[in-house]
C-alpha positions in Angstrom: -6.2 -22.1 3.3 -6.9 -18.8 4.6 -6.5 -15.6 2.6 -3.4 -13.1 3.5 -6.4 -10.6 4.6 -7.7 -13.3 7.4 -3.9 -14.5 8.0 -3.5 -10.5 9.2 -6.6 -9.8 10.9 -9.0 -8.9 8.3 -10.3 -5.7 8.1 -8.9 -4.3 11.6 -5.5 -5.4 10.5 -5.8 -3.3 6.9 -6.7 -0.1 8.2 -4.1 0.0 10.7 -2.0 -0.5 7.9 -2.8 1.6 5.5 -3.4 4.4 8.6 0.3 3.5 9.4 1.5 3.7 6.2 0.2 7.2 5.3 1.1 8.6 9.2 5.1 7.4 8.5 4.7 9.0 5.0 3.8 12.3 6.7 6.0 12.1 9.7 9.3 10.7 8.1 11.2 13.1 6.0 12.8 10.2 3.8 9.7 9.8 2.5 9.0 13.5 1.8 9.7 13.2 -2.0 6.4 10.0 -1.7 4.4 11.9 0.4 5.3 15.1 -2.6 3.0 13.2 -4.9 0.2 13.0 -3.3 -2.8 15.2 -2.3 -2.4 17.1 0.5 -5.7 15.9 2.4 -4.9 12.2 2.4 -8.5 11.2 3.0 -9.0 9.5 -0.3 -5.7 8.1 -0.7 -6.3 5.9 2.9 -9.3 5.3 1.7 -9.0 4.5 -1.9 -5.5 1.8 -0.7 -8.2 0.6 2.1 -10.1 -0.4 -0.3 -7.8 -1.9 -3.0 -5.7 -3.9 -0.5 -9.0 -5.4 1.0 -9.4 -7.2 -2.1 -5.3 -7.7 -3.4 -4.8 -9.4 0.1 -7.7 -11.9 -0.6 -10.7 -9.9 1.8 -13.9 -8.0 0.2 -13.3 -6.4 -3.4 -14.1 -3.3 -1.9 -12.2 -1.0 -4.9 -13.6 -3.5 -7.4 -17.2 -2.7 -6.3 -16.6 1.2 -5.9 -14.4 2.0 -8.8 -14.2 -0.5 -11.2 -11.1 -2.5 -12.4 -7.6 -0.7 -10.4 -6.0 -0.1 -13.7 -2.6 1.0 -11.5 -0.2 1.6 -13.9 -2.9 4.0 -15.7 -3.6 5.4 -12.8 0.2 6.2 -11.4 1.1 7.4 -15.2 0.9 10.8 -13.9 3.6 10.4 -11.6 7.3 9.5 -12.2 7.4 6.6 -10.6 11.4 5.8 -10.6 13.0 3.0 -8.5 13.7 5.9 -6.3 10.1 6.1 -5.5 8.9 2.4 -5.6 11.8 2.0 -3.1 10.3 4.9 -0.7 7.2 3.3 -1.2 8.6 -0.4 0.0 10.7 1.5 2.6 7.4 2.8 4.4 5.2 -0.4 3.2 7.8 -2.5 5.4 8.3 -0.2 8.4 4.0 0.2 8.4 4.4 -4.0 8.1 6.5 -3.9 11.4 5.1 -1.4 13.5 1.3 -2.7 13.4 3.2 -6.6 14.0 2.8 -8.4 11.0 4.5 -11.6 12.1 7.4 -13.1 10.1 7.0 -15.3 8.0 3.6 -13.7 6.9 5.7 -10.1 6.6 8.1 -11.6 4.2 5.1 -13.2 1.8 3.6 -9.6 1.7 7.3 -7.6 1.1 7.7 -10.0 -1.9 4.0 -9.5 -3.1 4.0 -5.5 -3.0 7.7 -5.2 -4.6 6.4 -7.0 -7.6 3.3 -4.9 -7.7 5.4 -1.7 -6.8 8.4 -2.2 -9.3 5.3 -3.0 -12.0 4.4 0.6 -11.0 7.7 2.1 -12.5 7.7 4.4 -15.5 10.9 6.1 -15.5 
């Protein structure tokens, strides 16, 4: 069976994602208190989620190779991650989802998958 990242489109299909992602983080202000904690340039951030979710959806274990195991809980400790937040963070993840067409049922597998890993992110 093929891997989530070759059900998508593979790399094309990532980046579009992530770049979709980021661009309704910056644009929509219902996200403003998710886009708040991150870095002003988001350069590393696309980058950096490029890379993890290459490998998460099953494609090249790009983050792996560059930075070691993601350790995301230690790495989001800095932030108060609240259901408020991992909910923003879904909100945008599903909207990115629909506007670069990932089809149903493939964009229902994928909301499940990244609630787990985002409610795992919570610390407050």
């Amino acid at each position: 069976m093929d891997s989530i990242y070759d059900r998508i489109g593979g790399e094309a299909a990532v980046r579009r994602l992530v770049d979709r992602f980021y661009d309704l983080m910056g644009q929509d202000p219902a996200f403003r208190p998710l886009r708040e904690m991150h870095p002003e340039d988001l350069t590393d951030s696309r980058r950096k989620l490029f890379m993890f979710l290459s490998g998460w959806l099953g494609g090249p274990n790009l983050y792996v190779q560059a930075h070691g195991h993601p350790r995301l809980r230690l790495r989001h400790l800095p932030f108060a991650v609240d259901e408020a937040a991992r909910d923003q963070w879904m909100q945008c993840m599903t909207q990115a989802m629909v506007d670069v067409g990932i089809p149903e049922p493939l964009r229902d597998e994928l909301h499940k998958a990244f609630y787990r890993t985002a409610d795992f992110m919570r610390n407050q």
